[in-house]
C-alpha positions as CSV (number, residue, x, y, z in Angstrom):
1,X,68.9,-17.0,85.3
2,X,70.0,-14.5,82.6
3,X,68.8,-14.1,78.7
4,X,68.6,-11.9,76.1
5,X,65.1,-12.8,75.3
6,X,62.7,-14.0,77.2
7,X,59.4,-14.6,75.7
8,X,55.8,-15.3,77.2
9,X,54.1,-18.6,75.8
10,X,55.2,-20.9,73.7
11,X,52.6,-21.3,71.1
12,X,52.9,-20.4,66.9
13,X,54.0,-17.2,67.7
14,X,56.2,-17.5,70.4
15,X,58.3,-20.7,68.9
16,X,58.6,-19.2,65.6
17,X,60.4,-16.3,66.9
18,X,62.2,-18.3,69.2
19,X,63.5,-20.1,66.3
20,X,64.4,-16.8,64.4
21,X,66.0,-15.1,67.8
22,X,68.0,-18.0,69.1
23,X,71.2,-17.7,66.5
24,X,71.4,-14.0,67.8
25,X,71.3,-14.3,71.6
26,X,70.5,-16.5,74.3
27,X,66.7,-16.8,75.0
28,X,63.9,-18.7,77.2
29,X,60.6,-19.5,76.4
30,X,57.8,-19.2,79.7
31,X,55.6,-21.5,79.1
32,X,52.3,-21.6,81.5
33,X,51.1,-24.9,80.3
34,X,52.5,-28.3,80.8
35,X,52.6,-28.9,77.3
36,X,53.0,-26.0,74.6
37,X,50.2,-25.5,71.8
38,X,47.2,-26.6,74.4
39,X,45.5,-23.2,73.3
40,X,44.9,-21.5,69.9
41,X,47.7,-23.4,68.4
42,X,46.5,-26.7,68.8
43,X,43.5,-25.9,68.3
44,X,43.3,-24.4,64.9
45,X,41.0,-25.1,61.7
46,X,44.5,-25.9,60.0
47,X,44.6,-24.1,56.7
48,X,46.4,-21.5,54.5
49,X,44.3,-19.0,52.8
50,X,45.3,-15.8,51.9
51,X,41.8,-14.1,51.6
52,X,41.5,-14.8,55.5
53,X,41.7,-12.0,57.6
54,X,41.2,-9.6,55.1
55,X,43.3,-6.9,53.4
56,X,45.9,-6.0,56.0
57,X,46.1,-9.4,56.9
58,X,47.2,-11.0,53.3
59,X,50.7,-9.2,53.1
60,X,51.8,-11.5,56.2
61,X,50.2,-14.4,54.2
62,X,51.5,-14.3,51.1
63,X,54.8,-13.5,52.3
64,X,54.8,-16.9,54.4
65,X,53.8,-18.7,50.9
66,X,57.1,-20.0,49.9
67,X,58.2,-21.2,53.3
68,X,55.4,-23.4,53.5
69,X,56.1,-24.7,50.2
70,X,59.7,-25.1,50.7
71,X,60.5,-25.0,54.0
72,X,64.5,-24.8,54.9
73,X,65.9,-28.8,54.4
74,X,66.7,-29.1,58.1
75,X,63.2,-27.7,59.1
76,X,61.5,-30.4,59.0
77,X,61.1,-33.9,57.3
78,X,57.4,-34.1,56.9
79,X,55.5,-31.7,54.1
80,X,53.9,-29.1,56.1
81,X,50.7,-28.5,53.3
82,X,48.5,-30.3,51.2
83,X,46.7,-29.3,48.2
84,X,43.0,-28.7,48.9
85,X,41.5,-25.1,47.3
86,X,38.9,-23.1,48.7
87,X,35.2,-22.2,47.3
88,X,33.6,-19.2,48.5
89,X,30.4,-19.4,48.0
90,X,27.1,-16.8,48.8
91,X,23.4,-17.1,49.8
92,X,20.4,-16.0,47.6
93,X,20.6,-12.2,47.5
94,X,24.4,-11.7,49.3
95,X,26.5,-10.3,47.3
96,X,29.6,-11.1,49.4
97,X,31.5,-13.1,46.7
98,X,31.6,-10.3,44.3
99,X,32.6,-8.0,47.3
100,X,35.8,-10.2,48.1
101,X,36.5,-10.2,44.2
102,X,36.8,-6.8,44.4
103,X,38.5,-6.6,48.0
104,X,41.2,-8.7,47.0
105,X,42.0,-6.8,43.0
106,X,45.0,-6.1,42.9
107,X,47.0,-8.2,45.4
108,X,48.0,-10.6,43.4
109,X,45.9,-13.4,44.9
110,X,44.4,-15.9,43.0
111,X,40.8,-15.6,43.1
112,X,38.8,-17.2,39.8
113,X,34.8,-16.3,39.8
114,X,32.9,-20.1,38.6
115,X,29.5,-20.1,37.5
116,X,27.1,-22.3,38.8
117,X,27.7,-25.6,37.2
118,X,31.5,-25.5,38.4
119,X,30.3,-24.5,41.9
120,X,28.6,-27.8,42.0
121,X,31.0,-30.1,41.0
122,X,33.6,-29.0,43.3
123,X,31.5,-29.2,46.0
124,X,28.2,-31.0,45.1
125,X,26.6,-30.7,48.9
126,X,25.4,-27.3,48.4
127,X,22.0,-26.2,47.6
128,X,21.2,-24.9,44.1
129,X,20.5,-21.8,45.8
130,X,24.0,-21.5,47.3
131,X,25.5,-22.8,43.9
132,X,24.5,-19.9,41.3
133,X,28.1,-18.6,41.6
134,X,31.5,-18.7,44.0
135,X,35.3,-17.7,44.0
136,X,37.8,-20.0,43.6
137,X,40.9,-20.2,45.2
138,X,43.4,-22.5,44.1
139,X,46.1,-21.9,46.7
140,X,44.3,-22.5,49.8
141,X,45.4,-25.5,51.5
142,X,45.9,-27.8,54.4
143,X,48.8,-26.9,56.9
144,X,50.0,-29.5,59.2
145,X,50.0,-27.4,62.6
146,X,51.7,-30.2,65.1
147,X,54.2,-30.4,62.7
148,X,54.8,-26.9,62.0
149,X,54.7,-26.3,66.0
150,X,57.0,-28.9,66.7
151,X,59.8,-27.9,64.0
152,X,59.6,-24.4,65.2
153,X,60.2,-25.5,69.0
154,X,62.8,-28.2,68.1
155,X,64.3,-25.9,66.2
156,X,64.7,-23.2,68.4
157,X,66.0,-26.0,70.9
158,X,68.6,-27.3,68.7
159,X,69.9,-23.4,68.1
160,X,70.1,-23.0,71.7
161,X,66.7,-22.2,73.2
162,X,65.9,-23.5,76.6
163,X,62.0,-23.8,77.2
164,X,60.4,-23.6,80.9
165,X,57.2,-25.3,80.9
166,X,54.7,-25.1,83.7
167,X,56.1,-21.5,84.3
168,X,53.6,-19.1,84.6
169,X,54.7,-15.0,84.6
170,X,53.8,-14.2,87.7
171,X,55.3,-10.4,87.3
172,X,58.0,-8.1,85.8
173,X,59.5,-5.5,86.9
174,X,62.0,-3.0,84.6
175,X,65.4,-2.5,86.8
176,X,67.9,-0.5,84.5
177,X,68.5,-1.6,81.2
178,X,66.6,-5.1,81.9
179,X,63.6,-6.8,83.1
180,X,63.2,-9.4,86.1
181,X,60.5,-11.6,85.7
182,X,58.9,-14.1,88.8
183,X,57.4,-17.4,87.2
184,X,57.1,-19.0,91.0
185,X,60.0,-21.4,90.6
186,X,62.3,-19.3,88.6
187,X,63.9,-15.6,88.7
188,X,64.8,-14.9,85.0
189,X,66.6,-11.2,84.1
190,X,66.0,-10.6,80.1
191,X,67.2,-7.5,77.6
192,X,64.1,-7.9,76.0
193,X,60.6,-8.8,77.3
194,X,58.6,-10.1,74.3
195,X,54.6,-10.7,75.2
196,X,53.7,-14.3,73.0
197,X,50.7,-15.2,75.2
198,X,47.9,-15.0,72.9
199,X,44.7,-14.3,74.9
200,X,46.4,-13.6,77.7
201,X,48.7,-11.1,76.1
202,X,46.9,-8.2,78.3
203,X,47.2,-9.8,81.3
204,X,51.3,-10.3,80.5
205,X,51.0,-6.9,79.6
206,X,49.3,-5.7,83.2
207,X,51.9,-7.7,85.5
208,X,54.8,-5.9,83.6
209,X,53.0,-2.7,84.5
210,X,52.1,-2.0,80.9
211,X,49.0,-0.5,79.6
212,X,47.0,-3.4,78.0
213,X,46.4,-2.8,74.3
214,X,42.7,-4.3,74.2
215,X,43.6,-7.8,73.3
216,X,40.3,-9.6,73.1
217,X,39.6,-12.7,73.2
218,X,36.7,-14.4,71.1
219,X,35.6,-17.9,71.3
220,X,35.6,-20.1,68.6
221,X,33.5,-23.4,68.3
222,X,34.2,-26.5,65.8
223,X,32.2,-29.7,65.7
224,X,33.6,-32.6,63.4
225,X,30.4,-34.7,62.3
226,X,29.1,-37.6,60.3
227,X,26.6,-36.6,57.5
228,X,23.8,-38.8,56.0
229,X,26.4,-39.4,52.7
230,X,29.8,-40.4,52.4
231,X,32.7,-37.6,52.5
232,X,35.4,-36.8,49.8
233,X,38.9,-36.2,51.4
234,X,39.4,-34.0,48.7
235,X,36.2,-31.8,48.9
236,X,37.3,-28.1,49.1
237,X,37.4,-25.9,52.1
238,X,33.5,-24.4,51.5
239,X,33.4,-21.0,53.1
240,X,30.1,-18.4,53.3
241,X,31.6,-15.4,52.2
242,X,29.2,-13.2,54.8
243,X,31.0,-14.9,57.3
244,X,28.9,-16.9,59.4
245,X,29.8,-20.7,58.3
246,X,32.7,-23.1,57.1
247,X,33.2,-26.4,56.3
248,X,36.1,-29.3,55.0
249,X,36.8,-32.7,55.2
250,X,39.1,-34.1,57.9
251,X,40.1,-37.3,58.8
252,X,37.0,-39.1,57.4
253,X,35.1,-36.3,58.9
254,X,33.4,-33.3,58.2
255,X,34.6,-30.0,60.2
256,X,32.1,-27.6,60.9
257,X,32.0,-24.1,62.2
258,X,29.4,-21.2,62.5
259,X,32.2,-18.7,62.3
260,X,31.2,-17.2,65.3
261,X,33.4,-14.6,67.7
262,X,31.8,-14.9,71.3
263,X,34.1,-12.7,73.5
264,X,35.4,-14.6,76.6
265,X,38.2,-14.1,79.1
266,X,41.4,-16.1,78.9
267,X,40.6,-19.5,79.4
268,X,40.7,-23.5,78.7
269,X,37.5,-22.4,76.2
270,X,34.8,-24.8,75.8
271,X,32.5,-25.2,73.4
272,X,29.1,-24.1,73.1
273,X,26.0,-25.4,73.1
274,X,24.1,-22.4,71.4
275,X,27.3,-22.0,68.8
276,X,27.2,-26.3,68.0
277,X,23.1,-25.6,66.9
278,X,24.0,-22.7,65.0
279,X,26.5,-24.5,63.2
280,X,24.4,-27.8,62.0
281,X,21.5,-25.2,61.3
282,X,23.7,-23.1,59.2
283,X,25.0,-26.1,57.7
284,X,21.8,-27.6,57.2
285,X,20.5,-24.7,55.3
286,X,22.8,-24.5,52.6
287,X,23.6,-27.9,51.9
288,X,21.5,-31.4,51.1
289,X,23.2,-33.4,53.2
290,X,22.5,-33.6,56.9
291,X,24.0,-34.4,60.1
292,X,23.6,-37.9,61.2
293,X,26.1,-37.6,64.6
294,X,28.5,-35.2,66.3
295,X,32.3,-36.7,66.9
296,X,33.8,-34.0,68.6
297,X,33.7,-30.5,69.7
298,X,36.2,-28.0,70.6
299,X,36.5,-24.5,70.8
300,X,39.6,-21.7,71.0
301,X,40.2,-18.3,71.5
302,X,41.3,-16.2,68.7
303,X,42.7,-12.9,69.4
304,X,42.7,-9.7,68.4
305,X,43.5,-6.4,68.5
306,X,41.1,-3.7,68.5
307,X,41.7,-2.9,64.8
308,X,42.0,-6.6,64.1
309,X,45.4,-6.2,62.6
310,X,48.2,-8.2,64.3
311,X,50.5,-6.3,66.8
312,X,54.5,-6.5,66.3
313,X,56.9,-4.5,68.1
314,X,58.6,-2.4,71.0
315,X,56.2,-0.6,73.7
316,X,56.7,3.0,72.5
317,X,56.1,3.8,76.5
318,X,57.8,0.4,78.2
319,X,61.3,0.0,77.3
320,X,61.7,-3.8,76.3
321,X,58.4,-4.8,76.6
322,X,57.6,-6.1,73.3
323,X,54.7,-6.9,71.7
324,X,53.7,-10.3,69.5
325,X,50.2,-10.7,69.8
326,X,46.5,-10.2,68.5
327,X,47.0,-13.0,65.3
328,X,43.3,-13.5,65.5
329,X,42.7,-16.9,63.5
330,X,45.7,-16.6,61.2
331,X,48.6,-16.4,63.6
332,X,49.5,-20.4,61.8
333,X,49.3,-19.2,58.2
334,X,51.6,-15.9,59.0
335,X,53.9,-17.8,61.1
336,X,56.9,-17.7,58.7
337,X,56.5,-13.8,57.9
338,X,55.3,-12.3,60.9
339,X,58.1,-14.2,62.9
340,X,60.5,-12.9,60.7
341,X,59.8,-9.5,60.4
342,X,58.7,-9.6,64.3
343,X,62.7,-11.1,64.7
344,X,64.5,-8.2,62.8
345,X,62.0,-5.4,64.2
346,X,64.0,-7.0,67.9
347,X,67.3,-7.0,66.3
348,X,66.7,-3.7,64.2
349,X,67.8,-5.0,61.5
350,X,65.6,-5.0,57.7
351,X,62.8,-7.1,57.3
352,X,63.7,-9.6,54.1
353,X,59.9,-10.5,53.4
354,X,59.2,-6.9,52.2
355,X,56.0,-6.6,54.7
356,X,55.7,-3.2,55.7
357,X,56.2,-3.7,59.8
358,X,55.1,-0.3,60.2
359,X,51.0,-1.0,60.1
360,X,51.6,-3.6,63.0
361,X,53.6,-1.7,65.5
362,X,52.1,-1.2,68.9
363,X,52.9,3.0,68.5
364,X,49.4,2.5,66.9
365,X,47.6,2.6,70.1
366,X,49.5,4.6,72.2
């Protein structure tokens, strides 16, 4: 079986540059998983916000902006956002909300500072001491991720894609100006070798005989709860600007996370016991209401790179071996971008966002 492309998992980041590859040459996706998505894709918080991940980070998410807004009329007939905002808010003494004020001058994201009284009536659960003060952002909203996922894989299909599901790369070996790579069931020869596999991108990266980057993986847990009051669809996404708890309404719900980063191996991650406490407590503390029952639990691995920046781009020391991988927790809300730029970095050919592809490329490590 021959391709130009072949690409490790079919997740976010693997369909979306399926979908932008596929016009340009004949490619297969390895999937290891019955179903794509079972990992970090389908397991995300589900929202678009371009303070998250940080400065080097935002480029890839602004850029991905307008797609999501106005996707292409044959991506997909569902909206793929809804309208929500997000309130970043501090504890008594933290002065983490006038640190991402200034982190984010200058970008040309939308961050508003509200006093106290507006604080509380966009999101009237919060303690007066959490309330004296927050930053606003207007833009952050809800991102359908099934739909998203599923555009980008029919998509890809439809432009000639074939996926291989259950399909495991087992190794790969460089022979001449190509790769051969074993999935068990299935001898595939590809041009290019392009590592998609999230937190196992090392692992892809050590059965090609490539030095791992440092891909780490760090669990992620999420509880969706019932509190002692009723919940307002249209509450904002609530975020401690230190970083150690979130919260929005889902699905009649309330969704609930400590923020933590436990590092793990490459796994079906579960979620933990100490993590769930730590996220009612946290919860608890800064807001009036309080947890009456927990619905659900999940957890995922988010990874990232040792500099936390995502990693785009040829092996400088493995010919075709190429690297898509470390999106941390924002690999959904760069999908449009980063598979684009990630696309014409393969083709050599200029990257139409604008995104600078330089500060991504795995030449950084080596």
């Amino acid at each position: 079986m021959d391709c130009d492309y072949l690409i490790v998992g079919a997740g976010i980041a693997g369909a979306s540059l399926a979908w932008h590859l596929a016009p340009h040459g004949r490619v297969i996706i390895l999937e290891s998983e019955d179903h794509p998505g079972m990992h970090a894709t389908g397991r995300s918080a589900a929202f678009f916000a371009e303070t998250y991940g940080g400065r080097g980070v935002q480029p890839l998410t602004t850029a991905s902006k307008a797609f999501f807004r106005a996707p292409p009329a044959d991506f997909t007939q569902v909206p793929l956002i809804r309208e929500r905002g997000a309130l970043h808010v501090a504890r008594p003494g933290s002065e983490a909300v006038e640190v991402l004020m200034r982190q984010f001058a200058g970008t040309g994201v939308h961050i508003e500072r509200l006093g106290a009284a507006e604080t509380r009536a966009r999101m009237p659960l919060l303690v007066p001491s959490w309330s004296r003060h927050s930053a606003w952002d207007p833009e952050c909203c809800d991102l359908d991720v099934a739909a998203l996922h599923a555009a980008y894989l029919s998509g890809a299909k439809k432009r000639g894609a074939r996926l291989l599901a259950a399909s495991p790369m087992q190794s790969a070996q460089r022979v001449g100006n190509s790769w051969t790579v074993q999935t068990g069931s299935a001898q595939v020869t590809a041009r290019l070798l392009i590592n998609a596999a999230g937190a196992w991108a090392d692992e892809v990266a050590r059965r090609a005989g490539v030095s791992p980057i440092g891909i780490a993986p760090l669990r992620r847990t999420m509880l969706a709860v019932e509190i002692d009051r009723p919940i307002d669809p249209d509450w904002p996404l609530t975020v401690d600007a230190d970083g150690e708890l979130y919260f929005k309404a889902e699905s009649g719900h309330l969704w609930i996370t400590p923020h933590d980063e436990v590092p793990d191996q490459p796994s079906d991650a579960q979620p933990d016991e100490l993590a769930i406490a730590t996220a009612i407590d946290r919860f608890e503390r800064a807001s009036v209401a309080r947890v009456k029952r927990i619905v659900r639990r999940w957890a995922g691995l988010r990874s990232f790179a040792p500099d936390r920046l995502p990693v785009y781009g040829e092996d400088p020391t493995a010919q075709g071996f190429f690297w898509c991988a470390g999106q941390g927790g924002f690999g959904i809300q760069t999908a449009p971008a980063a598979s684009e730029m990630a696309a014409a970095i393969a083709l050599g050919t200029d990257v139409a966002s604008g995104v600078d592809p330089a500060r991504y490329t795995p030449g950084r490590f080596r």
